[in-house]
DSSP file (Angstrom, degrees, kcal/mol; ACC not computed):
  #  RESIDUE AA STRUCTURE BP1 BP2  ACC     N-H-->O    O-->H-N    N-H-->O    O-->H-N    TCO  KAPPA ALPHA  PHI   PSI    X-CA   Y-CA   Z-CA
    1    1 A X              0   0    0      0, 0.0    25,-0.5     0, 0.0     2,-0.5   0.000 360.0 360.0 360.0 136.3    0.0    0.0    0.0
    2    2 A X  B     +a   61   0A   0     58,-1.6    60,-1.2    23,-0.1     2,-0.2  -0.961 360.0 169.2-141.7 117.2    1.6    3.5   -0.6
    3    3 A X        -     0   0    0     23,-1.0     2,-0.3    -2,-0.5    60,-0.2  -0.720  49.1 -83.9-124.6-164.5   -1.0    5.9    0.9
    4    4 A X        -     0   0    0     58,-0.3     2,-0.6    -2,-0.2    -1,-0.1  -0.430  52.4-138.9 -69.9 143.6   -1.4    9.5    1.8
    5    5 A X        +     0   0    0     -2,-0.3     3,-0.1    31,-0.3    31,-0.1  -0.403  39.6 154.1-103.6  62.8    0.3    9.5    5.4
    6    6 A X  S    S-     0   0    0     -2,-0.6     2,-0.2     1,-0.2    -1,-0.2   0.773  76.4 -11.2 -81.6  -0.1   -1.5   11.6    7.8
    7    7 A X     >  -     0   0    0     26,-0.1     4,-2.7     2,-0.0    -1,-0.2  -0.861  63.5-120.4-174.5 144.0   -0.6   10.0   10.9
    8    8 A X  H  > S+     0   0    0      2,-0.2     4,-0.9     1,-0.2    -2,-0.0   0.630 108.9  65.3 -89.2   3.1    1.3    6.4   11.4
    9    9 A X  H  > S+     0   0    0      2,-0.1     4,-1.7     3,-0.1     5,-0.3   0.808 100.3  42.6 -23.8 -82.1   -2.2    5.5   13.5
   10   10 A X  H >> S+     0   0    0      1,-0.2     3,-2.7     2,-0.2     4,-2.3   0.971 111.2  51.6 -61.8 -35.7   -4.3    5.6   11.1
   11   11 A X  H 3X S+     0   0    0     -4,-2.7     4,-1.4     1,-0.3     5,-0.3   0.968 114.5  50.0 -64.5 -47.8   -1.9    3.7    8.5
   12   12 A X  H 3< S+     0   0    0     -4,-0.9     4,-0.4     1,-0.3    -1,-0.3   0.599 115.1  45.3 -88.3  -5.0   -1.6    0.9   11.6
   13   13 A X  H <X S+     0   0    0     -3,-2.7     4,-0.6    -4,-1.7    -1,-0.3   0.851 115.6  49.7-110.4 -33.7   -5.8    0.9   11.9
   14   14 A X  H  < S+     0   0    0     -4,-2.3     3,-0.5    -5,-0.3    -2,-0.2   0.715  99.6  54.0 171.8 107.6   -6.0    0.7    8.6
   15   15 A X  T >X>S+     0   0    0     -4,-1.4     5,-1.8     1,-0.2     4,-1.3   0.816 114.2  52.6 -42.9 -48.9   -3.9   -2.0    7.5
   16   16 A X  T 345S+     0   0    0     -4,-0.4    -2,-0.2     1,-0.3    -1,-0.2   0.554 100.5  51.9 -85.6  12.3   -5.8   -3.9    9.9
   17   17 A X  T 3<5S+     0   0    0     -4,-0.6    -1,-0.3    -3,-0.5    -2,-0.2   0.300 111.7  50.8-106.8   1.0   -8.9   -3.3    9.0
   18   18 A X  T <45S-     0   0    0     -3,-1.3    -2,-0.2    -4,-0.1    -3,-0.1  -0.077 111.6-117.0 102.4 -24.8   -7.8   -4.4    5.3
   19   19 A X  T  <5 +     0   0    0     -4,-1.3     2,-0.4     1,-0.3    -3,-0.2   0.881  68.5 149.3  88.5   4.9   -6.6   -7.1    6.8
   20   20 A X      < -     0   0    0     -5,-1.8     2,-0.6     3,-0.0    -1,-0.3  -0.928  53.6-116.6-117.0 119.8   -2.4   -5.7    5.2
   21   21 A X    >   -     0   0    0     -2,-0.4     3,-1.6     1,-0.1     4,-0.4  -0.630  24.1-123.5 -64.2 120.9    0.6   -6.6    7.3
   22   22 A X  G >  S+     0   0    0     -2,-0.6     3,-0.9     1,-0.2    -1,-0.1   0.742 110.3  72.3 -13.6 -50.6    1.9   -3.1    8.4
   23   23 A X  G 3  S+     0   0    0      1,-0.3    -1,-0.2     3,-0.0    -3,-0.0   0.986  96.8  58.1 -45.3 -58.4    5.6   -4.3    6.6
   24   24 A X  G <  S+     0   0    0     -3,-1.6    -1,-0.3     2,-0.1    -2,-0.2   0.725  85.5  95.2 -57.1 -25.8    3.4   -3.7    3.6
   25   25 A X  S <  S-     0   0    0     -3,-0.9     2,-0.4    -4,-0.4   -23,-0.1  -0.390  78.4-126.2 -48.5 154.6    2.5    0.1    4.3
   26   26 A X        -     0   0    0    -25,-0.5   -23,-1.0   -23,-0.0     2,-0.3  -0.982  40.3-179.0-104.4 125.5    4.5    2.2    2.6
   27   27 A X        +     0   0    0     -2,-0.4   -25,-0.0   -25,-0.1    -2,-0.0  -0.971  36.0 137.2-146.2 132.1    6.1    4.6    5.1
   28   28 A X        +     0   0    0     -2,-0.3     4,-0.4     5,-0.1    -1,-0.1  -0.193  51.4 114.2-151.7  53.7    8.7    7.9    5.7
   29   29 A X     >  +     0   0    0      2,-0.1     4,-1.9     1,-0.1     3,-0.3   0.746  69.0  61.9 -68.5 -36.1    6.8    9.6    7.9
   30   30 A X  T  4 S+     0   0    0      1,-0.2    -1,-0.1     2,-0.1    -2,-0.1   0.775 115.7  33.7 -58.7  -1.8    9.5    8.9   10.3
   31   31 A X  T  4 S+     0   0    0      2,-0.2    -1,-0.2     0, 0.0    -2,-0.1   0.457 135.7  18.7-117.2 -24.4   12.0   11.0    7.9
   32   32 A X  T  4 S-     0   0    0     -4,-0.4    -2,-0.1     1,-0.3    -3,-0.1   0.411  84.1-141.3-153.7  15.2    9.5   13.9    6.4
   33   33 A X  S  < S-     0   0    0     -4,-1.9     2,-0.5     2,-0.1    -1,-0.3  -0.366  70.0 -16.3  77.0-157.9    6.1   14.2    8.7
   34   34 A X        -     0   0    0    -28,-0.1     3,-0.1    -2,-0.1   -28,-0.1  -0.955  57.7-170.0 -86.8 111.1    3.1   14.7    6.4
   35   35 A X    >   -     0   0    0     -2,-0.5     3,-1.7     1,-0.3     4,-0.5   0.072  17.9-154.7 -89.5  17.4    3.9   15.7    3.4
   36   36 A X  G >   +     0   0    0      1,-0.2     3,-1.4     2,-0.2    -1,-0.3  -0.160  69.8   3.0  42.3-135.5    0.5   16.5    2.2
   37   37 A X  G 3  S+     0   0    0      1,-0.3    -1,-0.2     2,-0.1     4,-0.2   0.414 129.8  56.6 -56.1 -15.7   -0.1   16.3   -1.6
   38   38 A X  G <> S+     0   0    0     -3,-1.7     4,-2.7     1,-0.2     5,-0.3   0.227  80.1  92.5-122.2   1.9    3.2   15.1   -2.4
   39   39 A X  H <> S+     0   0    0     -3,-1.4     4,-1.2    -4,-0.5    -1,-0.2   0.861  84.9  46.8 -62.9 -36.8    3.3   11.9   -0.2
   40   40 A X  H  > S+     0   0    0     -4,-0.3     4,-1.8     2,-0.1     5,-0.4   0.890 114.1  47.7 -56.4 -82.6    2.1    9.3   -2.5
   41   41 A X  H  > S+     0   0    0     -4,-0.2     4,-1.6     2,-0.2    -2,-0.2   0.905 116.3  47.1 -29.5 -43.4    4.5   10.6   -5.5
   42   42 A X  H  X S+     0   0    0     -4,-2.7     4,-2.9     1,-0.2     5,-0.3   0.960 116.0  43.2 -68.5 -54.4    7.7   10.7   -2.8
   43   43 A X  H  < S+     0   0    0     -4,-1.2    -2,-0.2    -5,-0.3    -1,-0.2   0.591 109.2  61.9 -70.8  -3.0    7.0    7.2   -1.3
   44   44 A X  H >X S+     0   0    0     -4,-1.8     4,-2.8     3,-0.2     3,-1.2   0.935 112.1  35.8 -37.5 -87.7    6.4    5.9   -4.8
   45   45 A X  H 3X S+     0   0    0     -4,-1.6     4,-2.4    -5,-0.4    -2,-0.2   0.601 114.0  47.0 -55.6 -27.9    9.5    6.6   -5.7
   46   46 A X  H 3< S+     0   0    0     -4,-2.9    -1,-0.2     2,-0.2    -3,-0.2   0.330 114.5  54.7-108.8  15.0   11.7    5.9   -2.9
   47   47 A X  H X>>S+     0   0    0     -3,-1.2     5,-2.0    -5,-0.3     3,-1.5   0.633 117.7  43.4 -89.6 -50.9    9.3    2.1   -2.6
   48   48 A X  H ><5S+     0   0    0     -4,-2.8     3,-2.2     1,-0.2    -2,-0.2   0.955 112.3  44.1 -44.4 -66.1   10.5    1.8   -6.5
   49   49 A X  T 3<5S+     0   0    0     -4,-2.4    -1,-0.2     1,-0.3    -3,-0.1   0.400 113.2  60.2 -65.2   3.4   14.5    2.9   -6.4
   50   50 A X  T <45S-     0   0    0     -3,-1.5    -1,-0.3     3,-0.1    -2,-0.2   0.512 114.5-122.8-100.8  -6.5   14.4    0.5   -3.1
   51   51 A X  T <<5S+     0   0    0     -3,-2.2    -3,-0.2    -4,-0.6    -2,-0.1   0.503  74.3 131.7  79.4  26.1   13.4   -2.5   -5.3
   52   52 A X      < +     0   0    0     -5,-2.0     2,-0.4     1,-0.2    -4,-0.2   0.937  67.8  52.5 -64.0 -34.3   10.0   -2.7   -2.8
   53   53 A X  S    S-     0   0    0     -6,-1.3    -2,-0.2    -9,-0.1    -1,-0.2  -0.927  82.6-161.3-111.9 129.4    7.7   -2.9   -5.8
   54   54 A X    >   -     0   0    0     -2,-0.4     3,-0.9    -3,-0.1     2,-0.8  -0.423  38.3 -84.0 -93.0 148.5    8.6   -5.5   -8.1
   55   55 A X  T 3  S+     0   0    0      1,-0.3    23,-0.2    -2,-0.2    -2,-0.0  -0.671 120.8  32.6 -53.4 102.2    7.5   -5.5  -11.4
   56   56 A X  T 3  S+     0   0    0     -2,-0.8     2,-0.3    21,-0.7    -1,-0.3   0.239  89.9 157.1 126.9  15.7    3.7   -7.3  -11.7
   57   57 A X    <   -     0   0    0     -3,-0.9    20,-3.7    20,-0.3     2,-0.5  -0.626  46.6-135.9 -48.1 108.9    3.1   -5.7   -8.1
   58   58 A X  E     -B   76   0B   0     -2,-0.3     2,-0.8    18,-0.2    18,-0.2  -0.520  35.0-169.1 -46.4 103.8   -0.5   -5.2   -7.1
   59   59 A X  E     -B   75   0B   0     16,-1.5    16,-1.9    -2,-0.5     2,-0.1  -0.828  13.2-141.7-124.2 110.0   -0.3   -1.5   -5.4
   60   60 A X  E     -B   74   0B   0     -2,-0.8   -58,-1.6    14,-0.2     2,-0.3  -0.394   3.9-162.0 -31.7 121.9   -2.8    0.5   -3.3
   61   61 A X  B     +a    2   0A   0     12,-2.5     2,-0.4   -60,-0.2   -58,-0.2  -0.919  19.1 178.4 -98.8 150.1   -3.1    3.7   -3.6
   62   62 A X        +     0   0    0    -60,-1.2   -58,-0.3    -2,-0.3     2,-0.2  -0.967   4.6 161.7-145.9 151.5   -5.0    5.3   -0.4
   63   63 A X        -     0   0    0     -2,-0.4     8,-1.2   -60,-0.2     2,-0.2  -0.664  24.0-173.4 164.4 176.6   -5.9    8.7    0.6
   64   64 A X  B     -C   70   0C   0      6,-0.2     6,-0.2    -2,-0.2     2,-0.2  -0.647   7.1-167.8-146.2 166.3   -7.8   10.8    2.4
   65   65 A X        -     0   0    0      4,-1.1     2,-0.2    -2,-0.2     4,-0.1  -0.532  52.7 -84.9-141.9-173.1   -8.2   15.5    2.3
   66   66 A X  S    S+     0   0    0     -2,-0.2     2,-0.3     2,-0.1     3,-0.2  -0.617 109.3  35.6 -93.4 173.9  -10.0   17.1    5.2
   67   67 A X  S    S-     0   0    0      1,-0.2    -2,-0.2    -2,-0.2     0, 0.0  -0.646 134.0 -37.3  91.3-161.4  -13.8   17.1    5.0
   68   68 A X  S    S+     0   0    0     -2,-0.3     2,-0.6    -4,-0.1    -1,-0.2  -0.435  94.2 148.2 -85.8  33.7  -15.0   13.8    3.2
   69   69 A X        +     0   0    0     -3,-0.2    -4,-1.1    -4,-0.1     2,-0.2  -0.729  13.6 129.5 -54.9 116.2  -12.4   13.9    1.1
   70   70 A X  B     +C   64   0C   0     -2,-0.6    -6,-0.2    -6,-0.2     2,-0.2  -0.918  21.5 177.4-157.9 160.4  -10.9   10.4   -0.2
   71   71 A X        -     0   0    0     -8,-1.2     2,-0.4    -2,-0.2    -2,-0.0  -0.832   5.4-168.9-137.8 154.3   -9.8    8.5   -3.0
   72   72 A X        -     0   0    0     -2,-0.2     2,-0.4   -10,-0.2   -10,-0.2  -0.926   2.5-175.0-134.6 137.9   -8.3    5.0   -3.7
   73   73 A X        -     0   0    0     -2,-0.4   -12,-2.5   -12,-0.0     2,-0.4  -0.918  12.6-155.9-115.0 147.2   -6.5    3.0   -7.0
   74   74 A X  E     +B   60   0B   0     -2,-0.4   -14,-0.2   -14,-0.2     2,-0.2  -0.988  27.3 158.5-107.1 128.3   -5.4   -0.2   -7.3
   75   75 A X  E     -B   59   0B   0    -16,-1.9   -16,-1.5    -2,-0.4     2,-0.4  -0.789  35.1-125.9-123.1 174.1   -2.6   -0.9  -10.3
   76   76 A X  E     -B   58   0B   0    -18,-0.2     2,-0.4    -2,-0.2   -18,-0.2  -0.992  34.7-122.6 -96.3 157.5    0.2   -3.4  -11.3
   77   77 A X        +     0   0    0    -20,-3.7   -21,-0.7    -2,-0.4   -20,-0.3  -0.396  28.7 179.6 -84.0 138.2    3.2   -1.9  -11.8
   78   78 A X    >   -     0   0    0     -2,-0.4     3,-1.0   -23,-0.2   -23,-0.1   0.432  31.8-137.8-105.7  -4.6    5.0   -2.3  -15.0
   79   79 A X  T 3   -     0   0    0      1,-0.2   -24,-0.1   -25,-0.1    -2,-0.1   0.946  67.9 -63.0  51.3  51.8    8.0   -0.4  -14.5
   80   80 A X  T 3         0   0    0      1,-0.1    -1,-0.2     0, 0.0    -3,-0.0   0.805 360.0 360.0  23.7  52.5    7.8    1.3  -18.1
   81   81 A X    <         0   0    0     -3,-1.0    -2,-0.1     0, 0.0    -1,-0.1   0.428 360.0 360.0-102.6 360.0    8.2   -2.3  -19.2
């Protein structure tokens, strides 16, 4: 899962409501807070150049605005291949 990170609570309630071992979050809050709008796109990248998502990888996308904000994608990654 690589979601929007507003607090590493919510990630841990839920993964488990989803039923996703935590290892499987994608996370650097501990390194950059909330990054708002640009938190999917960093952790994206630095899950890729770390070889966590393999090519044919099912990936969540999660996230959440204030308000009723939210949306979520599911993809597999191709790695421009």
């Amino acid at each position: 899962m690589v979601p929007h990170q507003p607090s590493i609570s919510i990630l841990k309630e839920t993964a488990r409501i989803i039923n996703l071992p935590f290892e499987k979050v994608m996370t650097n809050m501990d390194r950059y807070a909330n990054t708002s709008g640009g938190t999917i796109p960093l952790i994206l990248d630095e899950a890729n150049k770390t070889g966590k998502i393999k090519y044919g990888s099912n990936i969540l996308f999660a996230s959440v605005g204030s308000g009723w904000t939210y949306g979520a994608a599911i993809i597999k990654w191709s790695n421009g291949k």
